[in-house]
N, C-alpha and C positions, 0 to 999 in steps of 0.2 A: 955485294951486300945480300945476306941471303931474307928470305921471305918473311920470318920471324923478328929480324931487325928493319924491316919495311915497315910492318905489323903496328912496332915499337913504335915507329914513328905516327904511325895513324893514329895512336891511342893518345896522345898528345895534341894532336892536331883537335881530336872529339874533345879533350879533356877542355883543352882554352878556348874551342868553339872559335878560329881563327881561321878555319874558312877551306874549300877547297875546289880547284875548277876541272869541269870535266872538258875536254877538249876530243872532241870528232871533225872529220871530213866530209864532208855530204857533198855527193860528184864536186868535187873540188872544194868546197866551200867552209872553212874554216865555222864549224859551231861551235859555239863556247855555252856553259852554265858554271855559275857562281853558286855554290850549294855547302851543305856543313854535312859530317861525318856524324850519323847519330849512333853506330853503336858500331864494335870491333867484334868480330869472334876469335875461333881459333885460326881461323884461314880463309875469311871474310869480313869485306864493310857494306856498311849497306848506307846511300845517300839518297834523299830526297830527288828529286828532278824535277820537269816539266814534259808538260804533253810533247811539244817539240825532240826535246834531247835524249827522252824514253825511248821516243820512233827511233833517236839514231842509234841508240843500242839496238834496237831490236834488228835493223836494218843489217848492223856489223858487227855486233857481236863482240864489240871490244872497244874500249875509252883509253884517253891517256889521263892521268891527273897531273895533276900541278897547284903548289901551296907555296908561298914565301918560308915553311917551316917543312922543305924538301928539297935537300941538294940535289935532286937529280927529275927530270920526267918518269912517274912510273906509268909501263903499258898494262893494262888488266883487261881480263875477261869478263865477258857477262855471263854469272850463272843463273841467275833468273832474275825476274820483272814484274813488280806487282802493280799490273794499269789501272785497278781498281784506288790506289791510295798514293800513286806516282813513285814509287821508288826502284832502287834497285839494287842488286847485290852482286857484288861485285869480288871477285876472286884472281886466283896466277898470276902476283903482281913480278915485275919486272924492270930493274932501271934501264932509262936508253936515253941515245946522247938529247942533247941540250938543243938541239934545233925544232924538234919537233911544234909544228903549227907555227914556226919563227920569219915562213916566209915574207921577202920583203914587197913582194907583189903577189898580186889577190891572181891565181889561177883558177879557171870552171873548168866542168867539162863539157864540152859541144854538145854531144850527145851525136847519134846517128847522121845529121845533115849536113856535115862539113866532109869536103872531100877536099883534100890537099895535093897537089902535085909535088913532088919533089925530085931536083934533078943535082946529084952529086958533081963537085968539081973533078975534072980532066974524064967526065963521064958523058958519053952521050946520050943516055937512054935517063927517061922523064920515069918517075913511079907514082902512080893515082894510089892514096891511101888515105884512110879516114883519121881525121883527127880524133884524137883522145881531149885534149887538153887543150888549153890557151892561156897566155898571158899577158902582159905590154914589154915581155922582154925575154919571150921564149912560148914553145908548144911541144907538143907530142900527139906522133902518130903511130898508128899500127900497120906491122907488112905481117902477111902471112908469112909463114917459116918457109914455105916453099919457093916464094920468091925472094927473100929476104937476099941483098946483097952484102955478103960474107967480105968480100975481097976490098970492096971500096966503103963500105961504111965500117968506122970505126969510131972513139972516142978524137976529137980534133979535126975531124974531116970535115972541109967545107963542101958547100952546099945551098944553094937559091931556092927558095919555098914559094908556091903560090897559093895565095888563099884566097876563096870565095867567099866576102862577107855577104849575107843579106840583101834585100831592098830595102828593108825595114829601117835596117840604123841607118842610112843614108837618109832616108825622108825625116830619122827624127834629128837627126842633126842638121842640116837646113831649115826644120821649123822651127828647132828652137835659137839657131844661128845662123842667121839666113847672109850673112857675108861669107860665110863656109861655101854656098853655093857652087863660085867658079874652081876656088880649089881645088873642092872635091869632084869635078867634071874631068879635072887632069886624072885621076885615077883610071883605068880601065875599067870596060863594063860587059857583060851581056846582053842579050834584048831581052832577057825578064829584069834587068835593070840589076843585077848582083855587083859590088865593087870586088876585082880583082886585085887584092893586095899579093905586090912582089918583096922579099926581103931576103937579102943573103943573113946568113948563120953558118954554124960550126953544132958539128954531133956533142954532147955533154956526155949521155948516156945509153947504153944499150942492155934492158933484159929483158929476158927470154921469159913467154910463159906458156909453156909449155901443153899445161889446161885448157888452154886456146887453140895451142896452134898456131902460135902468132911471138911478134917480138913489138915490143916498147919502147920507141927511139925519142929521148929527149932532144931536146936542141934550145939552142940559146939564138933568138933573133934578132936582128938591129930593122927595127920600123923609124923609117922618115917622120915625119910631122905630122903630116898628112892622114898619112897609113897607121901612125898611133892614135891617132885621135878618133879613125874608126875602130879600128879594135879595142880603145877602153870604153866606148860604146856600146860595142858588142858585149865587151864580161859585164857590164853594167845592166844591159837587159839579162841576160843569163843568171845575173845573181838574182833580180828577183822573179825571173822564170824556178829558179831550184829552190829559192824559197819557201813560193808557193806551193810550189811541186813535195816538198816537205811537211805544209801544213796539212794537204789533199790524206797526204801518205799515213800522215799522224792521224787524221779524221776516220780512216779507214782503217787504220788498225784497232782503234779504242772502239769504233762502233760494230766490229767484227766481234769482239769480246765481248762482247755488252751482255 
């Protein structure tokens, strides 16, 4: 469908005023705004926002929409931002499949503190690498290109992951379920008190990017009971770590403008 019958479609959408969502990613985190189409041009719309989902165009530079009066997800660009009166305009629309923001589980990103071990099957050698990602039922880490193992990592290849959760979710899981206590004692620990989460998986995906310097290995994990129970802990403080971390971001961008 070319851009001109996208176009079409917008001007319907403004016309019935039937509504239109903007959906971003913020380190991991699924943001949504529920906003209306106020005017079309010849190769732009322009939508309302909020201080929140302004900062995430500005942050990336690009939204997906989504309306019950659009057969498809379209991805757009942001060509500029009026933070004075919260909108923005919005241009190079483009359809793309039907999954996007459809995950079944809420994935963050760590951020710099998680280091992961990862040790491939019929593989002897262990690789320390920082996570990207998490979720209750998969993560991703990064290997420099330089060590990256070509021969044994592939899409289906097993492999045992070790994670270092925190001290943190461990103490608040105990206080607020304090029969958790002995449980979570069977987990391994350090003596700064970190939980050692062990779980085999299988590689999903590998890409490369190149701009780094680095490669992006999905994985699909199977977490015990136990070992789930700290890690939806953990995305649970992370989501509103990036939250806030959103509002801070928001705050400083509007009052840099000012």
């Amino acid at each position: 469908m070319s851009n001109s019958d996208v176009l079409q479609l917008f001007r319907k959408i403004a016309r019935e005023q039937s509504g239109i969502q903007l959906l971003n990613i913020y380190k991991g985190l699924p943001i949504t705004h529920e906003t209306n189409i106020v005017s079309v041009g010849v190769a732009e719309i322009q939508v309302p926002g909020n201080r929140s989902h302004v900062a995430c165009l500005y942050y990336q530079g690009e939204s997906y929409l989504r309306s019950k009066d659009l057969p498809f997800i379209v991805h757009t660009k942001v060509k500029s931002l009026n933070l004075e009166h919260n909108y923005a305009v919005l241009s190079d629309f483009e359809a793309v499949r039907d999954n996007i923001g459809m995950r079944t589980q809420i994935r963050v990103e760590t951020g710099s503190s998680l280091i992961a071990t990862v040790q491939f099957k019929n593989s002897a050698f262990e690789f320390k690498t920082p996570m990207a990602d998490i979720s209750a039922n998969g993560a991703s880490v990064y290997f420099e290109d330089y060590i990256f193992p070509f021969r044994i990592c592939q899409p289906e290849t097993e492999l045992t992951m070790h994670i270092p959760i925190p001290d943190f979710v461990s103490k608040k899981i105990m206080a607020r379920a304090p029969r958790t206590t002995a449980p979570l004692r069977l987990l391994p620990s350090n003596q700064d008190g970190d939980i050692h989460i062990t779980a085999s998986g299988r590689v999903v995906a590998v890409r490369p990017e190149p701009q780094n310097k680095r490669y992006r290995l999905s994985v699909q994990l199977y977490f015990k009971d136990i070992s789930r129970m700290v890690i939806l802990q953990y995305i649970s403080h992370r989501q509103a770590e990036i939250i806030k971390d959103l509002r801070v971001f928001a705050d400083n961008l509007y009052n840099s403008k000012k």
